[in-house]
N, C-alpha and C positions, 0 to 999 in steps of 0.2 A: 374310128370311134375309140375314143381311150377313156379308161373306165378304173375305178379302184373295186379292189375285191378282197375284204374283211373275214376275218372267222378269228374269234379270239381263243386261239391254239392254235396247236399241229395238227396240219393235214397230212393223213400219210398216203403223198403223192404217190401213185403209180405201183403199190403195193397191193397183190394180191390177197384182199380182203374181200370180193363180191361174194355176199353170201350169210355173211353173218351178222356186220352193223351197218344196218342204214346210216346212222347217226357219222359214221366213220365214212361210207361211202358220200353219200350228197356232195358234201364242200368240195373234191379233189373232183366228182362228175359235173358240176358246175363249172367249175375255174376251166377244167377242160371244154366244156361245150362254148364260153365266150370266145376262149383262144382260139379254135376250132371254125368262130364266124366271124374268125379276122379283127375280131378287139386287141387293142394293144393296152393290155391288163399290170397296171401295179398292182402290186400284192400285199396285204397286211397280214401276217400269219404265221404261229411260231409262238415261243414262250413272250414275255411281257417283253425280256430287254430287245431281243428279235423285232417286236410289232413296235417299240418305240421306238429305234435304227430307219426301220422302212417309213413311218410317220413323219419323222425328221425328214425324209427326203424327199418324200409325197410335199410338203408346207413348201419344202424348198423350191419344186418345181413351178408350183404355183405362184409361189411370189419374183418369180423370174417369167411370169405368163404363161405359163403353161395352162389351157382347158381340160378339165374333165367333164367328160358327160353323164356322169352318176356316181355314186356308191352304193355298190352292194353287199350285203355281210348277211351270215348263215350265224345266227346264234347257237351254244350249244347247247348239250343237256346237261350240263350243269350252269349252276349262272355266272355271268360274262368273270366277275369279281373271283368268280374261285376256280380258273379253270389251269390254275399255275400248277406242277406238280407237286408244290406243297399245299396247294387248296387254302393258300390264304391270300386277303388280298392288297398284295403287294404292289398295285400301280390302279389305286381304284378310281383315279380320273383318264387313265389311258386309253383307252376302247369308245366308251361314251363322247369323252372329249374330240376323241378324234369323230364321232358323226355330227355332233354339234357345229366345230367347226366347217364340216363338209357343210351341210347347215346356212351357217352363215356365210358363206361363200357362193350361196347361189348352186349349190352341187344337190342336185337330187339326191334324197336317199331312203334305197328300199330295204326293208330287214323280211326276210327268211327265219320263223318262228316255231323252232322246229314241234313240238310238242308240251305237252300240258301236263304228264303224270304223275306232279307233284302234288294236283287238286285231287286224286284220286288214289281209291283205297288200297291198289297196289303199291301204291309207294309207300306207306305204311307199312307193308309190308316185308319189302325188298329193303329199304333203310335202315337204320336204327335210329332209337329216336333223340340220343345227342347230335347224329348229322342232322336227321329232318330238323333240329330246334335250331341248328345255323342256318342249314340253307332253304329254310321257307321263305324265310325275312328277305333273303336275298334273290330270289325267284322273283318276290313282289317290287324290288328295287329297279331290277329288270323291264318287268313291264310300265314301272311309272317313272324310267328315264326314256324308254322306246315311244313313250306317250306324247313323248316333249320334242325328240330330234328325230323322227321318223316321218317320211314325206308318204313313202308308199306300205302296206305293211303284207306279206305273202306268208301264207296260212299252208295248209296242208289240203283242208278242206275249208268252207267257210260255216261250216257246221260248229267247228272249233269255235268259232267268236264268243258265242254262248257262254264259253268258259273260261273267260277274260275278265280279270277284276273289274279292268279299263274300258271304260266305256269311246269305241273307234266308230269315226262317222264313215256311213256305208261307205262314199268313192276313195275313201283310204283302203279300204282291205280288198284283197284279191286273192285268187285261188291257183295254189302253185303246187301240185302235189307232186312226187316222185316221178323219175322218169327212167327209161331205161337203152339200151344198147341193143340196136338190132341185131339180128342173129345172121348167121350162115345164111342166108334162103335155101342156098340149094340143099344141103343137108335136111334139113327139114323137109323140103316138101319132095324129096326121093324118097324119107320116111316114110311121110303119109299116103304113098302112093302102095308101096311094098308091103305095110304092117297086116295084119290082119288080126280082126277082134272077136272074140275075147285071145288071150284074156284083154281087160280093159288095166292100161298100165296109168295107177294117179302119182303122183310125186306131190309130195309137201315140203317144205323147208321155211325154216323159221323157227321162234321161239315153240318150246312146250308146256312151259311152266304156270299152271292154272294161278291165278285165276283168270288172266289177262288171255294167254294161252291154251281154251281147256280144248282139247281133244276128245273128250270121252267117246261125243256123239259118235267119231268115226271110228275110233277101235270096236263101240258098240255095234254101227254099223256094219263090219267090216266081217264079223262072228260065223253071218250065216253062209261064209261063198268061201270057195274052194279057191286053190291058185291058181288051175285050170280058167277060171273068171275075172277075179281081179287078181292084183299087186298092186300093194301101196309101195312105195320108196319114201322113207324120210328122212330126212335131213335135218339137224340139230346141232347145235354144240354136246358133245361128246361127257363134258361135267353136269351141265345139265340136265341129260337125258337119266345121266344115272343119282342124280338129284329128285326126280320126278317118275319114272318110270315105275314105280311102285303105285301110282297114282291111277295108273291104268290098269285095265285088263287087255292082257297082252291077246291078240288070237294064238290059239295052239297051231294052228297051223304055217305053212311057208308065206301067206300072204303079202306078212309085213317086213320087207328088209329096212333095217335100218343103217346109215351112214355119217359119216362124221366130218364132209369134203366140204370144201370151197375153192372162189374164184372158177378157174377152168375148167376144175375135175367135175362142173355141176353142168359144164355144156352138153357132154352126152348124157345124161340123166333127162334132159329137159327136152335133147334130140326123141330121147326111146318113149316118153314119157306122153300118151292122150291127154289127161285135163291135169289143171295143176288145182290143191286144194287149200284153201282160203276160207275153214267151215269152223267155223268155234262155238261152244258156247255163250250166250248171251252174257253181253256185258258192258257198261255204260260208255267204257272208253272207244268202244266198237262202233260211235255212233256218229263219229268222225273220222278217224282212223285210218289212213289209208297207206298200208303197207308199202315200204320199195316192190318184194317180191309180186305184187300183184302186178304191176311195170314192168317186170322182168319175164312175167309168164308170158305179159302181152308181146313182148317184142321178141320172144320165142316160138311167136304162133302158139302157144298152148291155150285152148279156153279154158275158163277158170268156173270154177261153182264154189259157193258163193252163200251166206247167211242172209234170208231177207231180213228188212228192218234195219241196216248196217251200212255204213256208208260206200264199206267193201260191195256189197249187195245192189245198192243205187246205182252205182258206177257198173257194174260188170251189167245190170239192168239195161240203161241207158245206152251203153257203148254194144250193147250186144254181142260181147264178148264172152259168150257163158252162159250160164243154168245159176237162176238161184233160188236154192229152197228153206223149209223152214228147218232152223237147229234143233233138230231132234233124229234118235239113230234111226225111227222109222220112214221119214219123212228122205233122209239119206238113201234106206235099203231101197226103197222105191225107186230113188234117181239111177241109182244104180241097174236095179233090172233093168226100166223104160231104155237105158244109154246101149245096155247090153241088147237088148231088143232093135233097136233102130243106131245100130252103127255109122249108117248114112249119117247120122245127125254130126256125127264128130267133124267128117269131113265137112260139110256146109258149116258149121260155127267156127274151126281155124280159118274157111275162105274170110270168115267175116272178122278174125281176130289179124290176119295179114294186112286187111286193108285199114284197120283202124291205128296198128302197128304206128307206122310214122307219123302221126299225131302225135306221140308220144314218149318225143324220145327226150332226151339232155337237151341236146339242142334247140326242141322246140320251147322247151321250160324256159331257157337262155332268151330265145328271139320272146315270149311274153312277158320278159324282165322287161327288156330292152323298150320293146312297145311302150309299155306301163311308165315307161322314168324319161321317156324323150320324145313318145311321140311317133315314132318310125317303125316303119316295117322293115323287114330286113330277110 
């Protein structure tokens, strides 16, 4: 199967980045999982004169006979037009042009979309509002050229559609959310055979930064237990943390360490570590949203708990991978004793997060591309 594979940028292949940006991780965990099931992958990716080099050679193969049996492109978060290091747009038929013509060739093609947060009020925020007054226009330019050259179109969730200017007829959209990397098994499960509870050890990683990020519920939570019971672990970007940190009330006590690690340095975190936490404050963007890290807990054997009413929440529901309760610190201090009380329960919900594990990986994300744009199981 030979295949094209789009992203308009740089991928930073094979760099120790797991941990911080999704948005950074996907494209290079994708590209790997097709290569991986044996695709013989051209690549499009890189600054503009890069993807216009590789384009040229892609046209050329084809008009010498060459078949491709799809294209598939990972849009970015910012829009296709401004994604040059100077952020303007210097080649604004190159990207588009090239799925059109895939397009008219008879070449399927499915786009990867990655997020929406330009509709919402964090971005507002996080922005300023001479970018947001360039690149809104160009978000929407985004979705009503994807409207026109997009055979298949892959969502995160399909909760997301809702939030689409473009009105997409249902058997075009489908559901492709994050995936993750299985783990050691045996380190793991010599862990959980060894550990003993309390204390009850949680780990968080990921963004802080309310509104999108609010944490209150669990530092509130967190108040009434000693470290003899729990430990948090968390995991942030390090400018961040002291960007926000004021925001919280810290526990006085040792309960909560905090960490500044990625890639590797997070595998024994996640080995030491009972439930991973995925508990925020309510908030709209949460109602789709579906984190890498929650991917990464699963294929770490860790269960997760989990905000109900969130698509985080539906998922960790359905897959039975986790506890999910309502965002609030009370609502938490409770999960927390009941967990502390019936330890047994940790063990029987990793058996059930092990076995859901390989559903879930890169690969399998890859083999439902694949499905979805040819047809075949694989």
């Amino acid at each position: 199967m030979r295949i094209i594979f789009h992203y308009p940028a740089d991928i930073f292949y094979n760099q120790n980045i797991s941990g911080f940006s999704g948005s950074s991780i996907r494209p290079q965990k994708m590209l790997q999982a097709f290569c991986e099931l044996g695709c013989v992958v051209d690549t499009v990716w890189g600054q503009a004169s890069e993807r216009k080099a590789q384009i040229s050679e892609i046209k050329k193969n084809v008009n010498n006979g060459m078949k491709y049996d799809f294209i598939y492109s990972e849009s970015s978060t910012m829009p296709t037009l401004l994604t040059e290091p100077s952020h303007l747009p210097v080649s604004p038929t190159l990207d588009f042009g090239l799925l059109g013509w895939a397009k008219k060739n008879g070449v399927p093609v499915g786009l990867y979309y990655r997020d929406i947060h330009w509709r919402f009020e964090q971005y507002k925020k996080q922005v300023s509002w001479y970018k947001r007054w360039i690149a809104i226009p160009f978000y929407h330019l985004d979705l009503f050229l994807y409207h026109r050259v997009v055979d298949q179109l892959f969502l995160p969730n399909l909760a997301m559609l809702n939030e689409l200017p473009e009105a997409w007829i249902g058997d075009q959209v489908h559901e492709l959310p994050p995936g993750g990397d299985l783990c050691e098994e045996g380190s793991r499960s010599a862990k959980s055979i060894t550990r003993k509870i309390p204390p009850l050890n949680l780990l968080y990683v990921g963004g802080v930064r309310p509104p999108l990020y609010n944490l209150s519920l669990v530092f509130d939570g967190l108040a009434g237990f000693s470290p003899k019971q729990v430990q948090l672990t968390l995991c942030c970007r390090e400018r961040e943390w002291q960007n926000c940190n004021t925001h919280y009330i810290v526990p006085k006590t040792q309960t909560l360490h905090i960490i500044h690690e990625h890639g590797d340095a997070l595998k024994q975190h996640y080995f030491n570590s009972d439930v991973a936490l995925l508990l925020f404050e309510p908030f709209p963007y949460w109602n789709f949203a579906l984190p890498l890290k929650l991917f990464e807990s699963i294929c770490y054997a860790v269960p997760v708990v989990a905000p109900v009413g969130t698509a985080v929440g539906e998922f960790v529901q359905r897959e039975g991978v986790g506890w999910v309760i309502k965002p609030d610190a009370e609502s938490f201090q409770r999960w927390l004793i009941y967990v502390l009380e019936h330890p047994d329960e940790l063990e029987e919900k990793r058996k059930i997060v092990r076995g859901r594990a390989v559903h879930h990986t890169w690969q399998e994300r890859a083999k439902e591309v694949i499905r979805t744009l040819t047809g075949r199981l694989i």
